[in-house]
N, C-alpha and C positions, 0 to 999 in steps of 0.2 A: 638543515632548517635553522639549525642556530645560526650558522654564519651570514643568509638571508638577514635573518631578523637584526644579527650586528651591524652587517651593512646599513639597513632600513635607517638603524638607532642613528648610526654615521652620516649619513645621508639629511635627516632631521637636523642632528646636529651642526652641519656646516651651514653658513648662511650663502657661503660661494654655491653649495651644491644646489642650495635651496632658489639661490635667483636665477641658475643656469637652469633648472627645472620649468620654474617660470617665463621667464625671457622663452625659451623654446616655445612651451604651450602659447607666450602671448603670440609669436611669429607663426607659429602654425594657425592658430586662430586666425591671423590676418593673411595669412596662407588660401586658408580654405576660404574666407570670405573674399577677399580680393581674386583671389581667382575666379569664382561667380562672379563677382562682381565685371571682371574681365571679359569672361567668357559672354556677358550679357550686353553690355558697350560695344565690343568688338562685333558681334553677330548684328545687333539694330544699327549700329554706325555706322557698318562696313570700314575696310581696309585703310580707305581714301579718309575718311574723317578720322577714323580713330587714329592713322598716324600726323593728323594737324590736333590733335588732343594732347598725344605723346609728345608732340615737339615744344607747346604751350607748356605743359606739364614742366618738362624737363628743362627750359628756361624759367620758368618762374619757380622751380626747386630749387635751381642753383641759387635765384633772385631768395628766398626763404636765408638762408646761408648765409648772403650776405646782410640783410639786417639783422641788427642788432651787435654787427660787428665782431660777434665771439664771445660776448658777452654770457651768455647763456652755459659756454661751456669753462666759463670762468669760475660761474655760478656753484656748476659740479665740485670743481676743484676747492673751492674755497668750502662749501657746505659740508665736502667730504672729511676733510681734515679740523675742520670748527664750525658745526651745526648752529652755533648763538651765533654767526654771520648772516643767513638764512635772508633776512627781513632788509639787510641795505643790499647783500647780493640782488635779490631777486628785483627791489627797488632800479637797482644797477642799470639790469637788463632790460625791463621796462623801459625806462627814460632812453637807455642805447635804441631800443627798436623807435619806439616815437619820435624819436630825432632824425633814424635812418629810412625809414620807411617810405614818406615823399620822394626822394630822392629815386628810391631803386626800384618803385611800384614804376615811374616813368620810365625810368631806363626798361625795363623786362617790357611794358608797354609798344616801346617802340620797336625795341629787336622782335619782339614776336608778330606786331603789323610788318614789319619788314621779311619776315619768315617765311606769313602764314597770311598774312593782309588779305588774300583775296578770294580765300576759304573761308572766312568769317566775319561778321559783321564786328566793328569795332568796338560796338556796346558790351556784346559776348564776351569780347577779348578781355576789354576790363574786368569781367565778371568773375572770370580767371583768375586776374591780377589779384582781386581783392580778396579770393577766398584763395588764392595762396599764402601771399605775401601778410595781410592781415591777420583772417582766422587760422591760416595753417601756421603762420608765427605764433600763435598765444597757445596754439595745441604744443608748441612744439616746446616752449619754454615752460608752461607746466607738466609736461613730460619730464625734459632736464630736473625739476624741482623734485619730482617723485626718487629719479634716479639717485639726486643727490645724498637724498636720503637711503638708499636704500630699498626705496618703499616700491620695490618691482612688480606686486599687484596692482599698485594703484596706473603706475606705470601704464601697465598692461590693462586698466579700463579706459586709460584715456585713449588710447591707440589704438586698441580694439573698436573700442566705441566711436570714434571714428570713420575708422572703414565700417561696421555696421552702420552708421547713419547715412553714410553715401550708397550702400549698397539698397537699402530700404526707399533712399529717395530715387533711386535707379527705377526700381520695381515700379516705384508711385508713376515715374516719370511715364516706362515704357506705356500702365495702364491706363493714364489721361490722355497721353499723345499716342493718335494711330503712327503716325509717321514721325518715330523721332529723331530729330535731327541735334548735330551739335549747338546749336547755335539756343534751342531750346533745352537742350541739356547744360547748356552755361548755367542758368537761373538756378534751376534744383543743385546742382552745384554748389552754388553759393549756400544757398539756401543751407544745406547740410553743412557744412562747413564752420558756418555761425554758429547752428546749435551746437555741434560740437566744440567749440570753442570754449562757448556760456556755460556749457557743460562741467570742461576742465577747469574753468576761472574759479567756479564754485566750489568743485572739491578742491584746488589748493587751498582757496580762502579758510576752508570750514579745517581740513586734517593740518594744512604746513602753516596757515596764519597768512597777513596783508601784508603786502611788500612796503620796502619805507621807501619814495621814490627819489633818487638824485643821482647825478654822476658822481663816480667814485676815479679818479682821473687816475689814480694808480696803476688802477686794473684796465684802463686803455689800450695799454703795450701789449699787456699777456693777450688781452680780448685779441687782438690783431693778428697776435701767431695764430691762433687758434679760429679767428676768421680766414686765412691764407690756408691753412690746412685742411679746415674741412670744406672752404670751396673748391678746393681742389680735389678731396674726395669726391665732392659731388659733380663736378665739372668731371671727373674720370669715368663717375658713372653714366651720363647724363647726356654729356655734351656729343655723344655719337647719335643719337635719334635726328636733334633739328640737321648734322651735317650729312646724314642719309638721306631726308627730306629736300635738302636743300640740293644736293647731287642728283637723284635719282627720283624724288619725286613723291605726293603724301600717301600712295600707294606702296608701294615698296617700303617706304617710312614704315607705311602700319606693320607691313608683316614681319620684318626686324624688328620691332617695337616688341610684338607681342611674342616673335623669340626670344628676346631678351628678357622680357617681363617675366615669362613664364620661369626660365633659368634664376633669375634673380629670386623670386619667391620660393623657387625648391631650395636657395641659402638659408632659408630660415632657422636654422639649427645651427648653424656656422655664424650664422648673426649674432645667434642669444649666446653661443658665449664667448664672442666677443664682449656685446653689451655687461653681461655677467662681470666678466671680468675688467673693466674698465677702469672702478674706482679703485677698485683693488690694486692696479698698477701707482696711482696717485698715491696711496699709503704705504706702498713695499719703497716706492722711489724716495719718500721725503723719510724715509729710516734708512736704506741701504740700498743702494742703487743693483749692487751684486745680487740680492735676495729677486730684486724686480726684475733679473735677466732670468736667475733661472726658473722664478715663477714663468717667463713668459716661454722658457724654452718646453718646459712640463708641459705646454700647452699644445707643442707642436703633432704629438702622437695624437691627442685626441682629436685636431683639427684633420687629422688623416683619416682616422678610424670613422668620424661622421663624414665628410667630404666624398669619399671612393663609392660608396655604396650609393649616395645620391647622383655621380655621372654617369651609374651604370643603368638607372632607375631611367633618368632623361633620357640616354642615348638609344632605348629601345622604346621608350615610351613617345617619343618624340612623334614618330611617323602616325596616331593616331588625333595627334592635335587638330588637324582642320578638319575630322566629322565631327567638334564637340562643338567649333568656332564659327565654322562654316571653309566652302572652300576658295571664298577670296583671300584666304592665308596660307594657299599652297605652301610659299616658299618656307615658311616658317618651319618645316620641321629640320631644314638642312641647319639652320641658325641654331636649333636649341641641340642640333647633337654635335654641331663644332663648338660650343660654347659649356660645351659638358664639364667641361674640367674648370669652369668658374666659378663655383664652389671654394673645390682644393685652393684654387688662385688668391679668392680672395681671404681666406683664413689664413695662410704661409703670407700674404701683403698687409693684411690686419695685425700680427704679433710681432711681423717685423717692428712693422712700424712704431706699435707699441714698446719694442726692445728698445730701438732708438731714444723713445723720449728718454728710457728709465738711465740708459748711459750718456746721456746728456748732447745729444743728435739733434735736437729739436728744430736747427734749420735745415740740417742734414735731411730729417725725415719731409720738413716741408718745399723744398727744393724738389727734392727727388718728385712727389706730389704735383708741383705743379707745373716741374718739364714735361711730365706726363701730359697734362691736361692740355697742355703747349701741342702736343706730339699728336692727339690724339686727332684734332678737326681734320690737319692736313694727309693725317695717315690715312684715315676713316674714307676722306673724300677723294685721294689716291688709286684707294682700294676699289670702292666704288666704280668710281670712270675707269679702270681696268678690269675689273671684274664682277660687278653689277652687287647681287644681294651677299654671294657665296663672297665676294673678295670684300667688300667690308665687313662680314663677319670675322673670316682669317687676319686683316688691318687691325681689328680691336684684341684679336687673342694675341696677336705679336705685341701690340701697345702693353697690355697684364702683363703677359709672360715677364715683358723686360722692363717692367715694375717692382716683379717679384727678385727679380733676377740681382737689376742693382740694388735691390733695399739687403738681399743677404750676402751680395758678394762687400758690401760694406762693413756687415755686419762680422763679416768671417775675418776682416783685417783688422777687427776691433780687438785688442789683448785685454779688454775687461769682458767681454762673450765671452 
C-alpha cells in the first residue's frame, strides 16, 4: 500500500507524468467521440460519400499544415524555452496564417474539384475548404498556444470540444435531414467548425492574453523546416486516401478510409505521449543534446508496452467492424488487421525522429519525411492496380515500415546515440 501511495505522490509530482495522463484521456476522449462520430457519417453517408469526405479531409489537412508556414510550431518552441515571447510569437503566427491562407484555400480548392469534382457540388467543397483551412487553422494554433505552455487541459478542451461540436452537429444534422447527404453535411460542418473556433479564440484571449500581430522575419527559416516536416508528416498520413480514391474508386476509398481511421484512433495513447513529450525534447536539446537522446531512448520500452496490446485488441477486433458500420465496409476489416502494428510503427518513427532533432538531424529527419510522402502516392497507387484494397494496404505498411527502418538504421550509425 505504501509503495501505491509513493508512486501516486510520484506520479502527482511529475508534470511529464501529469501531461501524458492527460494527453491520453484527451485522445481517448476524442477516441470514443470520433469514433461515434465515425461510426454515424460512415452508416448515413454510405462507403461512396464518406470515402469523397476522407479524400476532402485529407487534402485540406495537409492544406491546414501548410498555412501559416510552421509558424505555429515556432510558436511552441520559442514559448517553451521564454514564455514573455507568448504575445509577438503568437502575433507571428497569426499574420503567417493571414498572409498564407488565400493562397492554399485555392490550391486544396482546385485539387480536390479535380479529385472529387463530380461527387460534389462546388459550393460544398469550399465549405470544406473554409472550415478546414480557416476555422480548423485557429483551433489549431490555439491548441499549439495551450501546448506551449504546458497547459494540456486546456489543450484537451479545445480539441475535445471540437470533435464534440462536430459530433452534436452530426446528430442535429441526421435529425433535420431525412436523407442526409454530403453535400448537406458541408454546411453543419462549417457551421461547427466556426463555433469551435470562436470557442478557442476566447479561451486563449482570456488564460494566455492578445497576440501582438506582425512578422518576425527571423523566425521565417525555422517556421519552414518545420512546415516541410510536418507536411510531410501529414502527407505520410494522408496522402493514401485521395490516391485510393483516385485508383480504385470513392467506394473502396471509404472502406480503406474507415480502416485506417479506426487504426489511427486506437493510437491514441502512443499519440499522448508523444504530444507529452514534445516540449520536453526542446528543453533537454537546448541544454544537452546527449540528455535529449537518452530521454528519447527511455521512451522506446514504453512505446512497446502501450503499442503490442493495442495490435492484438484491433487484430481480433477487427472482423466485427461492419455490423456497428454497416456492411457497405466489408473490406475494412482485412485493412485494420494488416495495419495492426501502426501503432508500434508509429511510436518507434515518432522518437526516432524526435532523436534526430535532438542530435542535430533536423534535415536529416525532414528528408527522410518527405521521401516518404514522395514514395507514398505511387506506391499506394501501384499497390492498388495490382492488388485492389488488400495491396494498397500492404503498399502503405511497406511505405511505414521503411520509415521506421531508415530513421533507426541512421540512427544506429550515429556515435552520439
Amino acid at each position: 500500500m505504501k509503495r501505491i501511495v509513493a508512486l501516486a505522490d510520484k506520479v502527482r509530482g511529475s508534470l511529464l507524468a501529469r501531461n501524458t495522463i492527460v494527453y491520453t484521456f484527451n485522445f481517448g476522449m476524442q477516441l470514443v467521440i470520433q469514433f461515434g462520430y465515425f461510426m454515424l457519417l460512415s452508416r448515413y453517408l454510405g462507403s461512396s460519400e464518406y470515402g469523397v469526405f476522407v479524400a476532402l479531409s485529407s487534402i485540406n489537412g495537409i492544406g491546414v499544415l501548410l498555412v501559416g508556414l510552421g509558424s505555429d510550431h515556432v510558436m511552441i518552441q520559442r514559448v517553451a524555452v521564454d514564455p514573455a515571447s507568448f504575445s509577438r510569437s503568437l502575433g507571428h503566427s497569426v499574420a503567417m496564417s493571414a498572409l498564407t491562407v488565400p493562397i492554399i484555400a485555392v490550391l486544396a480548392a482546385v485539387i480536390g474539384h479535380y479529385l472529387v469534382g463530380d461527387h460534389v457540388h462546388v459550393a460544398s467543397l469550399l465549405a470544406f475548404v473554409v472550415a478546414h483551412l480557416v476555422f480548423g487553422r485557429i483551433v489549431a494554433v490555439c491548441a499549439s498556444a495551450f501546448m506551449a505552455f504546458d497547459r494540456a487541459k486546456l489543450q484537451l478542451l479545445v480539441n475535445v470540444g471540437l470533435a464534440v461540436l462536430r459530433a452534436l452537429f452530426l446528430v442535429a444534422a441526421i435529425l433535420y435531414q431525412k436523407d442526409l447527404t454530403l453535400d448537406d453535411w458541408a454546411w453543419w460542418y462549417l457551421a461547427a467548425s466556426a463555433l469551435g473556433a470562436l470557442v478557442a479564440m476566447v479561451l486563449v484571449a482570456v488564460v494566455c492574453g492578445l497576440p501582438s500581430p506582425g512578422v518576425i522575419r527571423a523566425d521565417i527559416s525555422l517556421g519552414l523546416q518545420y512546415c516541410l516536416e510536418f507536411v510531410a508528416i501529414g502527407s505520410v498520413a494522408d496522402i493514401d486516401k485521395p490516391a485510393v480514391a483516385q485508383t480504385l474508386g470513392p467506394d473502396i476509398a471509404g472502406q480503406y478510409a474507415a480502416g485506417f481511421k479506426i487504426v489511427d484512433a486506437a493510437s491514441a495513447p502512443i499519440r499522448a505521449l508523444l504530444y507529452a513529450t514534445y516540449t520536453r525534447h526542446f528543453r533537454n536539446a537546448s541544454a544537452s543534446a546527449t540528455e535529449s537522446v537518452r530521454f528519447g531512448l527511455r521512451l522506446v520500452p514504453f512505446s512497446l508496452v502501450i503499442s503490442v496490446p493495442i495490435a492484438i485488441f484491433l487484430y481480433f477486433v477487427a472482423d466485427y467492424i461492419p455490423y456497428l458500420i454497416g456492411h457497405d465496409f466489408d473490406g475494412t476489416p482485412e485493412i485494420i488487421q494488416l495495419l495492426a502494428l501502426y501503432p508500434l510503427l508509429m511510436g518507434l518513427s515518432g522518437i526516432g525522429a524526435d532523436i534526430l532533432r535532438a542530435v542535430g538531424k533536423q534535415k536529416l529527419r525532414i528528408t527522410l519525411l518527405i521521401l516518404t510522402a514522395l514514395i507514398m502516392v505511387p506506391a499506394i497507387m501501384a499497390g492498388a492496380s495490382l492488388g485492389g484494397l488488400l495491396g494498397a494496404g500492404l503498399a502503405r505498411l511497406a511505405v511505414q515500415v521503411s520509415l521506421v527502418g531508415a530513421t533507426w538504421m541512421f540512427l544506429a550509425k550515429d556515435r552520439t546515440v
